[in-house]
Backbone as CSV, one residue per row, in Angstrom:
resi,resn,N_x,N_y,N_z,CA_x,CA_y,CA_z,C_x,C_y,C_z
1,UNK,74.630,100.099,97.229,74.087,98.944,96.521,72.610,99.129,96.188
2,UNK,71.788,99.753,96.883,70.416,100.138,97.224,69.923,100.698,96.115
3,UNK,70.848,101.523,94.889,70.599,102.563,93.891,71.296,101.161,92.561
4,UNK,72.258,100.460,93.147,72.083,99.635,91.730,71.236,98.387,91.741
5,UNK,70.745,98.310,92.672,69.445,97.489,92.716,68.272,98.272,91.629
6,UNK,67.977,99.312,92.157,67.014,100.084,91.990,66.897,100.319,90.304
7,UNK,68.675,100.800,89.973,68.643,100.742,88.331,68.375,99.587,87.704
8,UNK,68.435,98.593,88.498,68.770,97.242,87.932,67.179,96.646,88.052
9,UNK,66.385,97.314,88.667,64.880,96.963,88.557,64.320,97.963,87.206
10,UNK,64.626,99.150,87.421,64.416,99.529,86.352,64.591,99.064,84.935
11,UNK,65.718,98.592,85.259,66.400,97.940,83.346,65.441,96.573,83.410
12,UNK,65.345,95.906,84.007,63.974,95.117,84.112,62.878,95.177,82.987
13,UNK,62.211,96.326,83.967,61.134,96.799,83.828,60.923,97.453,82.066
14,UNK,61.803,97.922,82.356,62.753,98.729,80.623,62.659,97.217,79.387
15,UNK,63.338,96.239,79.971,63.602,95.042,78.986,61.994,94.854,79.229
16,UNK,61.159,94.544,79.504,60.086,94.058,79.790,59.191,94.569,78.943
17,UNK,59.076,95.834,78.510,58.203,96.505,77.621,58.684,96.658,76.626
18,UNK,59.901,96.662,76.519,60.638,96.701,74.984,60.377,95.686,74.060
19,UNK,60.849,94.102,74.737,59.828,93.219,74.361,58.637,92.935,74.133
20,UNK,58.013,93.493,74.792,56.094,93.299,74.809,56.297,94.088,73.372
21,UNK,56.392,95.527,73.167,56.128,95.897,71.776,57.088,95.918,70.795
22,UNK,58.511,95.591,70.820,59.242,94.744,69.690,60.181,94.070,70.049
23,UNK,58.908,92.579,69.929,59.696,91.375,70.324,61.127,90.826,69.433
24,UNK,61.042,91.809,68.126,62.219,91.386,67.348,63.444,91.730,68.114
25,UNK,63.617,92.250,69.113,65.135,92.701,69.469,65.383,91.388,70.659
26,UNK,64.732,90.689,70.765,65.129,89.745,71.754,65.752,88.699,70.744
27,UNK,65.196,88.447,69.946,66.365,87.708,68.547,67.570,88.625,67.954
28,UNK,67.312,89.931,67.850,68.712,90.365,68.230,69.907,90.244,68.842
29,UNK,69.118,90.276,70.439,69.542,89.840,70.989,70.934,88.509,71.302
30,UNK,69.852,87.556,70.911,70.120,86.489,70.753,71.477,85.994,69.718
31,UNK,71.552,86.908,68.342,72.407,86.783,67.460,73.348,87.587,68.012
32,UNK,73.486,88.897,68.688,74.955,88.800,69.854,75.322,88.245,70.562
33,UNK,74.678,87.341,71.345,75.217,87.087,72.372,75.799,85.860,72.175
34,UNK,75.544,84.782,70.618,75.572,83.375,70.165,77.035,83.512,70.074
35,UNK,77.335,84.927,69.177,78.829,84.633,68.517,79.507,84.209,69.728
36,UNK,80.540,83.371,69.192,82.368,83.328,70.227,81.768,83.014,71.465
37,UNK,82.747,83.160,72.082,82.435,83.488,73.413,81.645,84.535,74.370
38,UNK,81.296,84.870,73.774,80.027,86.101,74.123,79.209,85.713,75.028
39,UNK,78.387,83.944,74.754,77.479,83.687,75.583,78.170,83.824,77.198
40,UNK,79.434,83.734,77.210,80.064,83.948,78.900,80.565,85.123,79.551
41,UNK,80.043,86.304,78.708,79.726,87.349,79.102,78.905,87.513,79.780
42,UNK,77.677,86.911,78.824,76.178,87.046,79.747,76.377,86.454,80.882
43,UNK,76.700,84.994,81.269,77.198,84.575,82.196,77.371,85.416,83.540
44,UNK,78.559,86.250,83.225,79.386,87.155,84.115,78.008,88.298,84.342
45,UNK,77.613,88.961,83.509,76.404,89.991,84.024,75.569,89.014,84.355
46,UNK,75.020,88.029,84.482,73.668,87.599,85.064,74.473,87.414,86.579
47,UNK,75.707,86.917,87.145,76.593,86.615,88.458,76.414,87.934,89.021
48,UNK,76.747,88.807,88.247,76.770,90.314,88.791,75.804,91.210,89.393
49,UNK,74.795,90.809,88.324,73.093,91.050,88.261,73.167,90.351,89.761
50,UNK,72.834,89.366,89.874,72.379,88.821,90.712,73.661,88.641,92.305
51,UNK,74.815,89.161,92.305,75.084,89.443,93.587,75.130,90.827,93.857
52,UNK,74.558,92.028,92.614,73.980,93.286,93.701,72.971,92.899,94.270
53,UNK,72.081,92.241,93.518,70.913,92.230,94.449,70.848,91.259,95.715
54,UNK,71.745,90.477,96.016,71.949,89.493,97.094,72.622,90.570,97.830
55,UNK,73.068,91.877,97.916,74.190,92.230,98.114,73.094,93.575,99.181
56,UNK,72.203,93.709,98.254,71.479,94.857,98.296,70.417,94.438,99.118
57,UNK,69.757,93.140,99.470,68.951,92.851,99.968,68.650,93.599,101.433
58,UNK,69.621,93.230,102.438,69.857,93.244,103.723,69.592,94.974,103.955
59,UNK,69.246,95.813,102.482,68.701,97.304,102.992,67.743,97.545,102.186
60,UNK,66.777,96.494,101.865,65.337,96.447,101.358,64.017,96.590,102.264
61,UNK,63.412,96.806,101.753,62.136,96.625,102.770,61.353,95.377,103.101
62,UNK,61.874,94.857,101.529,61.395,93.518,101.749,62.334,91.918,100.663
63,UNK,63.398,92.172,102.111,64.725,91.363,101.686,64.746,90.230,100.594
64,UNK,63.816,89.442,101.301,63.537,88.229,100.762,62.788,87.825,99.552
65,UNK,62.227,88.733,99.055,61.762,89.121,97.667,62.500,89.401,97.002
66,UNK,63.587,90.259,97.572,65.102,90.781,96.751,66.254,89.531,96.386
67,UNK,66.013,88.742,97.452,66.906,87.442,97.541,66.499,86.887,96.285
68,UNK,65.025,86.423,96.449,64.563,85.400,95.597,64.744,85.893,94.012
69,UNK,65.088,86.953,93.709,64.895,87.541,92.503,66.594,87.522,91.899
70,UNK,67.375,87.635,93.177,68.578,88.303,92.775,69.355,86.462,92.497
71,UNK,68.818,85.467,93.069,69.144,84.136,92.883,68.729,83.812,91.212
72,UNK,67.785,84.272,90.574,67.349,83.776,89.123,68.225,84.090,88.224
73,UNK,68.704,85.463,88.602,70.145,85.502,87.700,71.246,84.442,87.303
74,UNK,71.337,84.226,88.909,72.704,83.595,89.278,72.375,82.187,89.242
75,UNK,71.172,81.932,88.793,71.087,80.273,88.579,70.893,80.131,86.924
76,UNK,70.818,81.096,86.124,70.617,81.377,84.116,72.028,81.142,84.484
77,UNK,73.004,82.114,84.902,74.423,81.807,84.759,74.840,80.679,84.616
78,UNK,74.748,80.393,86.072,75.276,78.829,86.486,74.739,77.659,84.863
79,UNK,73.479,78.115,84.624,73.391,77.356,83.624,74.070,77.614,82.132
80,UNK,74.195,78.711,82.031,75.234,78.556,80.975,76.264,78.759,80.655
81,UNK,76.966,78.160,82.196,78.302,77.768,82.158,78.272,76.461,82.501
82,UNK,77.440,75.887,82.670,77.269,74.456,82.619,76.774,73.393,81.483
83,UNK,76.022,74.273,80.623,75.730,73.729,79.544,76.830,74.127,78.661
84,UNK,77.677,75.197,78.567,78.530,75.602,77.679,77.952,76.321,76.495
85,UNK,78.760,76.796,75.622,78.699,77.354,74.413,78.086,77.443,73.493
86,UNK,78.264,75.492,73.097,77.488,74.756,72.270,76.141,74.686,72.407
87,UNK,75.867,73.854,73.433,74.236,73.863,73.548,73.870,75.076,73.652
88,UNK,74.451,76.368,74.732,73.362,77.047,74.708,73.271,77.564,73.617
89,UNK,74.631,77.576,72.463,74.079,78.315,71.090,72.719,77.092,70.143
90,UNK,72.796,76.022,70.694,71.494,75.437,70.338,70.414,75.692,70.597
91,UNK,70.262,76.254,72.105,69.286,76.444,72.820,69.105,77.870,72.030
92,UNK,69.381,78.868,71.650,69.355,79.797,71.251,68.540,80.485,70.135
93,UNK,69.279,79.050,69.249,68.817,79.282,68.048,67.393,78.436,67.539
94,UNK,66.684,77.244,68.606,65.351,77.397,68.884,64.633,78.482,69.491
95,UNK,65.121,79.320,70.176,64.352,80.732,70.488,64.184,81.291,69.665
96,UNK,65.320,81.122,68.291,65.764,82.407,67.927,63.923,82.197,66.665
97,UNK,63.970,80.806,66.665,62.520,80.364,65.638,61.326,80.791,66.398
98,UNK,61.111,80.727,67.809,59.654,81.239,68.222,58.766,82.493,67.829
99,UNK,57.533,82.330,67.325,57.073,83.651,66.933,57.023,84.598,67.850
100,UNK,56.647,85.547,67.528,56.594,87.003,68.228,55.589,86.887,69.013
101,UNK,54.387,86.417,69.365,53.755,86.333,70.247,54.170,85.529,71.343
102,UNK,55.172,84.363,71.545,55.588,83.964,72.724,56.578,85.234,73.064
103,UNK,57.575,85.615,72.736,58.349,87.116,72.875,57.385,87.801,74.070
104,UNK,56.609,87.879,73.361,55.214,88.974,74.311,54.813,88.557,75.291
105,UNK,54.521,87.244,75.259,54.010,86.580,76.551,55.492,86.684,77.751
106,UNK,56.498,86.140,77.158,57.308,86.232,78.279,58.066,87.351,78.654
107,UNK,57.372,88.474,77.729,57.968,89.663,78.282,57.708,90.067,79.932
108,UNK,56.087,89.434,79.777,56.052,89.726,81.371,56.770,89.407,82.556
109,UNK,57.535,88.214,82.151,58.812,87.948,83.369,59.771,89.294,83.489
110,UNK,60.165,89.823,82.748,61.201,90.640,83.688,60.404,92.318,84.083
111,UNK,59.334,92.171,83.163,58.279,93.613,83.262,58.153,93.342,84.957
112,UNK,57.498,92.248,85.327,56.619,92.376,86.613,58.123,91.444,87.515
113,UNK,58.916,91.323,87.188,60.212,90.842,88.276,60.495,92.565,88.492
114,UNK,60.550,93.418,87.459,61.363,94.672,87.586,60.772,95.234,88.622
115,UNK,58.758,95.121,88.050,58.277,96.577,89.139,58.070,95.505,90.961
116,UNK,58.168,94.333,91.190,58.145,93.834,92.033,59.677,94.511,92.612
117,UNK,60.727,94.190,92.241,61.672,94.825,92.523,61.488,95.964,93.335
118,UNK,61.019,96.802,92.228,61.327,98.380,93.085,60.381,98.687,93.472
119,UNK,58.861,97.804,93.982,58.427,97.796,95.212,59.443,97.691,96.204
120,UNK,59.738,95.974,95.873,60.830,95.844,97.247,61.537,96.155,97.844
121,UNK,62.489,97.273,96.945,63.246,98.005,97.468,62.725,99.458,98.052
């Protein structure tokens, strides 16, 4: 579990800078994941995402950093299977309008969740 943590900080870290310098693929993004049922895909990888790392914790160095990180997944999920389809394709498609400089700004959430990560681990 320890090594898909580890990739899984990496891809982080990976999404994190990809965004910072082209924020257009996060509206890409966004226009896959809207169609059909797609948004409950993401769903299923953010559950997944987030029980390696619940999974992986207990052989970290510093568990509870791993916990707290591997729960953010699994609470985006929970939310959009609770909001459903609809809204979140609403919710979506106000992102999908934000300029490229918010893109950038919040790239730093998964940049500095990633390399916190693979400190932690």
């Amino acid at each position: 579990m320890i090594i898909l943590a580890k990739i899984i900080g990496v891809l982080f870290t990976v999404a994190g800078v990809v965004l910072l310098v082209h924020p257009e693929t996060a509206k890409k993004l966004f226009s896959f994941w809207e169609e059909g049922q797609r948004i409950y895909g993401l769903a299923i990888i953010r559950f997944i995402v987030g029980a390696i790392l619940l999974l992986a914790a207990r052989e970290c160095m510093m568990p509870v950093l791993v916990i707290v990180i591997g729960v953010l997944p699994i609470i985006g999920g929970l939310i959009i299977v609770v909001l459903g389809p609809e809204k979140a394709r609403k919710i979506i498609e106000k992102w999908k309008k934000k300029p490229d400089l918010v893109f950038r700004k919040i790239s730093l959430v998964p940049l500095v969740l990633g390399l916190l990560l693979l400190w932690a681990i």
